[in-house]
C-alpha positions in Angstrom: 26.3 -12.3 -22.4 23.2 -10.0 -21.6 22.4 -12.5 -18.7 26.1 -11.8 -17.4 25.6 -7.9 -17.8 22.7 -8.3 -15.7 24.2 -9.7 -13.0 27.1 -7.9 -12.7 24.7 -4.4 -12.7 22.5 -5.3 -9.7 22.5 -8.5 -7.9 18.7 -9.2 -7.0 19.2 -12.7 -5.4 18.3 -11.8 -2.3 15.3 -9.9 -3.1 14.0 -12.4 -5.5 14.8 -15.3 -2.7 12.4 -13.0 -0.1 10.0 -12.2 -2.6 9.6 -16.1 -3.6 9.5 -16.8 0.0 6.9 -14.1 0.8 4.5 -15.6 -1.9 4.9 -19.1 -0.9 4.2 -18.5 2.7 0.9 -16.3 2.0 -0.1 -18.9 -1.1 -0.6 -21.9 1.7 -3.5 -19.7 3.5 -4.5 -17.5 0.9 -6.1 -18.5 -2.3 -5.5 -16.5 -5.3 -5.4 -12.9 -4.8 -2.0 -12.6 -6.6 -2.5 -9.3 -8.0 -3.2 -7.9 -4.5 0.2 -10.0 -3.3 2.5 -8.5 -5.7 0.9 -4.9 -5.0 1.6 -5.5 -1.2 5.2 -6.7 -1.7 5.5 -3.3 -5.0 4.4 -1.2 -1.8 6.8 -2.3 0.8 9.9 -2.2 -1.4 8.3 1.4 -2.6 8.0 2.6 1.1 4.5 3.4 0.2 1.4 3.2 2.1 -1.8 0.6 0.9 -5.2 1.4 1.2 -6.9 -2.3 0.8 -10.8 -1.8 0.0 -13.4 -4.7 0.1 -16.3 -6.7 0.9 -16.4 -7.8 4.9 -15.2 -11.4 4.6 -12.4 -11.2 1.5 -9.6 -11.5 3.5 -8.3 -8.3 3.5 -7.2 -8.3 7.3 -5.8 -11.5 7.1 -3.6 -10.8 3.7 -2.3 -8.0 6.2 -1.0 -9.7 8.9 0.5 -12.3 6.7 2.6 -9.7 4.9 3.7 -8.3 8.5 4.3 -11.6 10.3 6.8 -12.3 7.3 8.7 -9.2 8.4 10.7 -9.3 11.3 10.0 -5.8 12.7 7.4 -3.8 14.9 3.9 -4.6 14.3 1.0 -2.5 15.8 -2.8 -3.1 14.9 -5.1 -0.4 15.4 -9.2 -0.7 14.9 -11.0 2.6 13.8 -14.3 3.4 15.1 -16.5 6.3 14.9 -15.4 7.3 18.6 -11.7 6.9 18.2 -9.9 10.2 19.1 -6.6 11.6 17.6 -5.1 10.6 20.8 -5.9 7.3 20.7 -3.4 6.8 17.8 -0.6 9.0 18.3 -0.5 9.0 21.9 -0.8 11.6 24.8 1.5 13.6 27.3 0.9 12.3 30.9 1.8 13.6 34.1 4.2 11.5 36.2 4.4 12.4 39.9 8.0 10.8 40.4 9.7 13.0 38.0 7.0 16.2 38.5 6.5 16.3 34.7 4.9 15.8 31.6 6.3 12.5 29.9 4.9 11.5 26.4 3.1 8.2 25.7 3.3 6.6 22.6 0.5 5.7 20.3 -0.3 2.7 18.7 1.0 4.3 15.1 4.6 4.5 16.7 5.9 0.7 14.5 7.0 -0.2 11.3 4.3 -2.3 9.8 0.4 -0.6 11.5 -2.5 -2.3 10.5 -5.2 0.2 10.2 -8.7 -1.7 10.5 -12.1 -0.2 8.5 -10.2 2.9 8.0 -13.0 4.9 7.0 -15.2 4.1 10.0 -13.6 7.2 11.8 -14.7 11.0 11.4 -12.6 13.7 9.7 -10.9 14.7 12.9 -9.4 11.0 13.8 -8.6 10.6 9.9 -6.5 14.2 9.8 -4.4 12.8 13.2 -2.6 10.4 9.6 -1.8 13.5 8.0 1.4 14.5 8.9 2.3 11.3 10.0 1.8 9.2 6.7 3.8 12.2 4.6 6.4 13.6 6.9 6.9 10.5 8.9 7.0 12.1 12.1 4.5 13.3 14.8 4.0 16.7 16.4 2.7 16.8 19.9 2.8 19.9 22.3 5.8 21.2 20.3 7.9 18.5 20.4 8.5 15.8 16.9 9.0 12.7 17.5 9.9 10.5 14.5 9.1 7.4 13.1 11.5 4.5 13.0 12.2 3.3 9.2 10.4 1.1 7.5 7.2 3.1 8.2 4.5 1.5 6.4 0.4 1.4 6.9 -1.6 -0.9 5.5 -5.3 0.1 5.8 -8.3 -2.1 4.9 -11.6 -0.4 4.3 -15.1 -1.4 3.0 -16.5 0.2 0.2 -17.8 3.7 0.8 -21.4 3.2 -0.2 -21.7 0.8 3.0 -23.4 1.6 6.4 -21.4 3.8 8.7 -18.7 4.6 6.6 -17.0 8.2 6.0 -15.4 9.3 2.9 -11.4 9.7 3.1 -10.4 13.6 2.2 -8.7 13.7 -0.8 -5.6 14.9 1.1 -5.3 11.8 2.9 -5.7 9.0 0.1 -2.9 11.0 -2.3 -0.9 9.6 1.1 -1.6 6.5 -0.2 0.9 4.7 -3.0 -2.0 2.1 -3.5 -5.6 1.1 -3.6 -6.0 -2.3 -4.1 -9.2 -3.4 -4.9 -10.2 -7.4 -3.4 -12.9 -8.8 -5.2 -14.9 -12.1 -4.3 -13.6 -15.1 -5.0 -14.1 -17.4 -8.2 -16.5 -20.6 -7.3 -13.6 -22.8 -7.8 -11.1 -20.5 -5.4 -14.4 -20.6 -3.0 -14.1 -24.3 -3.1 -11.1 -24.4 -2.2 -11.0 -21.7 0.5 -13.8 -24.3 2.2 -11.7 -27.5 1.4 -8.5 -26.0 3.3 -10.2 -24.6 6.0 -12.1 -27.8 6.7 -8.9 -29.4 6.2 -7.2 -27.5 8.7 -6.5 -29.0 12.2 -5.8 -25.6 14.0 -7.5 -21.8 14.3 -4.0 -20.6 14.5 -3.3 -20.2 10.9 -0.7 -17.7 11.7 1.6 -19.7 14.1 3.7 -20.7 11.4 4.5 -17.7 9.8 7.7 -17.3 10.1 9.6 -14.1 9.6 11.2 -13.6 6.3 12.9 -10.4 6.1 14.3 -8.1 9.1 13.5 -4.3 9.0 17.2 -3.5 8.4 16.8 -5.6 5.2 13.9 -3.8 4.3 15.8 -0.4 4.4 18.8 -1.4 2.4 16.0 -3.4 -0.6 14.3 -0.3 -0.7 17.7 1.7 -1.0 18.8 -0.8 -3.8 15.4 -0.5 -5.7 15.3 3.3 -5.6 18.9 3.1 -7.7 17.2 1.3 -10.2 17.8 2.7 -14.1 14.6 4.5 -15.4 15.2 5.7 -19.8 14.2 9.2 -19.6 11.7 8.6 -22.5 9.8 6.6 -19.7 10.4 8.6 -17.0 8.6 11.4 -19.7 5.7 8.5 -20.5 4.8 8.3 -16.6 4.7 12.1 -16.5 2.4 12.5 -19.6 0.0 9.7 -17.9 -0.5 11.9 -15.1 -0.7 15.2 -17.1 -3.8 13.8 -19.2 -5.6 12.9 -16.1 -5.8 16.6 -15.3 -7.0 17.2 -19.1 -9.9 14.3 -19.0 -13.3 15.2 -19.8 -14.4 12.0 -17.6 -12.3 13.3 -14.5 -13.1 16.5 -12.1 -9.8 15.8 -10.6 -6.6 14.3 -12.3 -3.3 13.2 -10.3 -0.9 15.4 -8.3 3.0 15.5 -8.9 2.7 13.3 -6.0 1.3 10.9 -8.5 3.9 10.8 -11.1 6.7 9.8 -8.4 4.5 6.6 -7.2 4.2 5.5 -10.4 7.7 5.7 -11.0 8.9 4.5 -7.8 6.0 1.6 -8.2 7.2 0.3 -11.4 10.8 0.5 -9.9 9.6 -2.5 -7.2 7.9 -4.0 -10.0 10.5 -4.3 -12.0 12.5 -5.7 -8.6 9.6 -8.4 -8.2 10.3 -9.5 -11.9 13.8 -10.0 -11.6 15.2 -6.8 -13.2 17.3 -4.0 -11.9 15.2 -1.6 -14.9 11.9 -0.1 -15.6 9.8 -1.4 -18.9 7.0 1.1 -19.8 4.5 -2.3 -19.2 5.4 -1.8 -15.6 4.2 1.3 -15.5 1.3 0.1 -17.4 0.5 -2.7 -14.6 1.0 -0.1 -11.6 -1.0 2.7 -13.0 -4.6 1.6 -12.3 -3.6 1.1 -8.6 -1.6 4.2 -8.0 -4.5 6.3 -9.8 -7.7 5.0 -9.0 -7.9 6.6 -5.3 -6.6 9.8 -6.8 -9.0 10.5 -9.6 -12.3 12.0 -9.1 -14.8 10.9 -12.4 -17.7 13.7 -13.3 -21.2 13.0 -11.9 -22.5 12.0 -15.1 -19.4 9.8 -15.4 -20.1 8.4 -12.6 -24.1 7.8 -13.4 -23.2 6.0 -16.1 -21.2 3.7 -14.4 -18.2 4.0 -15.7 -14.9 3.1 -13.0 -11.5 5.4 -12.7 -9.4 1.9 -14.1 -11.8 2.5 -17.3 -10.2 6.3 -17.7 -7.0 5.1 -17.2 -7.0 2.2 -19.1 -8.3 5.0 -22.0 -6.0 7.9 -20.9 -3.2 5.3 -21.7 -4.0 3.9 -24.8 -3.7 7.6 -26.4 -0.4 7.7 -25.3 2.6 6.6 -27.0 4.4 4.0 -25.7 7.7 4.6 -25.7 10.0 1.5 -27.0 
């Protein structure tokens, strides 16, 4: 009977059919990494961005084209370096003699799926060309806005900050960011067999058949079908109170913005989609938080000395909350 209730609320077989698919298509070139998957796919149906961090080597770039090959829509890759210039990503006016004008040129950014390689390699004044972009969807150049077609989505890989020739992100710019996902090494067994398939494999071109699995258009309307998902005001209050403590930590010099409180909500809501219901558990919200919050939280220097990681504050911020049932 509850099964039939269900189905009749929200009908999530096409969703679950793409999602399955998705997963499938990335598990015959990718080896393990399922966390970071189901973050990838959360983030899509979300319309959130994903900030990817990593070791060179862990797949990171790869994982990234995968997820926009399996979506039919516009697909632009762009590779930060410390000499990139704001106009190298949004674009420039140029004058065209035929018409005796100014006519705009668009960027790289201007897609629906942008790849942003090493993101942190490029100085301050490159990073704040994301700003209004990332938030607002839209670019402003010499008065005029041009906006972004929908789905607008970046997915930016970057190597850990304590590498050579690396810049910090401003803080303004990762709160753009619905995600950090975090790619460790490998296990020895999943390194095994990352060398078996690649010896294994008869061609470079591990991408040729990828095959799209969802259109843009069906993007839109999954993301307009999660966003109606039912959320019990008790755990719409629990994600709240999450947030509120990380401004109220001891460990934290900065806790999460209101900003904060609406990806976790909207991330549990494409959780809850990948699992196969049309509602939000407060173990969603549980699963999401560490990845919504680590790139938002700042820890205290001695915090930080001691070696302590923003996924062990909020793994202790939640456990003195109560969860609601």
């Amino acid at each position: 009977m509850e099964d039939e209730l269900f189905e009749q609320r929200t009908d999530l077989n096409k969703l679950s059919a793409a999602v399955d698919q998705i997963k499938a298509t990335l598990g015959k070139i990718i080896v393990g990494q399922h966390d970071t998957i189901d973050l990838l796919i959360a983030g899509i149906l979300a319309g959130g961005h994903i900030l990817i961090e990593g070791v060179p080597g862990v797949a990171k770039t790869l994982t990234s084209k995968l997820i926009a090959k399996a979506i039919d829509a516009g697909y632009s890759r762009i590779q930060f370096t410390p000499d990139l210039m704001p106009s190298d990503i949004l674009g420039t006016s140029v004058f065209n003699p035929k018409t005796i004008d100014f006519e705009f040129k668009y960027g790289p950014i201007f897609g629906n799926i942008i790849l942003i390689d090493e993101i942190n390699r490029a100085p301050a004044k490159t990073q704040s060309a994301l700003f209004e972009v990332m938030e607002e969807r839209q670019v402003t150049i010499d008065g005029h806005q041009y906006k972004m077609e929908e789905p607008f989505i970046v997915l930016a890989t970057q190597n850990p900050i304590d590498q050579e020739g690396t810049y910090r992100l401003p803080e303004a710019q990762l709160d753009r960011f619905l995600f950090k996902v975090e790619v460790k090494y490998p296990s020895l067994e999943e390194e095994i067999l990352i060398v078996t398939q690649q010896h294994q494999q008869k061609t470079n071109d591990q991408l040729a058949d990828i095959k799209p699995v969802l259109s843009k258009e069906d993007i839109v309307a999954l993301r307009q079908q999660v966003r109606l998902f039912h959320v019990e005001p008790k755990i719409l209050a629990f994600a709240a109170k999450i947030i509120h403590e990380t401004r109220n930590n001891k460990s934290l010099y900065l806790g999460g913005s209101p900003r904060a409180s609406l990806a976790i909500v909207n991330a549990a809501k494409a959780l809850a989609a990948i699992k196969g219901r049309d509602f939000v558990t407060p173990d969603d919200m549980v699963w999401v938080a560490p990845a919504v919050l680590r790139h938002r939280i700042m820890l205290t220097p001695d915090k930080e000395m001691e070696g302590v990681s923003p996924d062990d504050v909020v793994k202790q911020i939640i456990q003195k909350i109560e969860v609601p049932r």
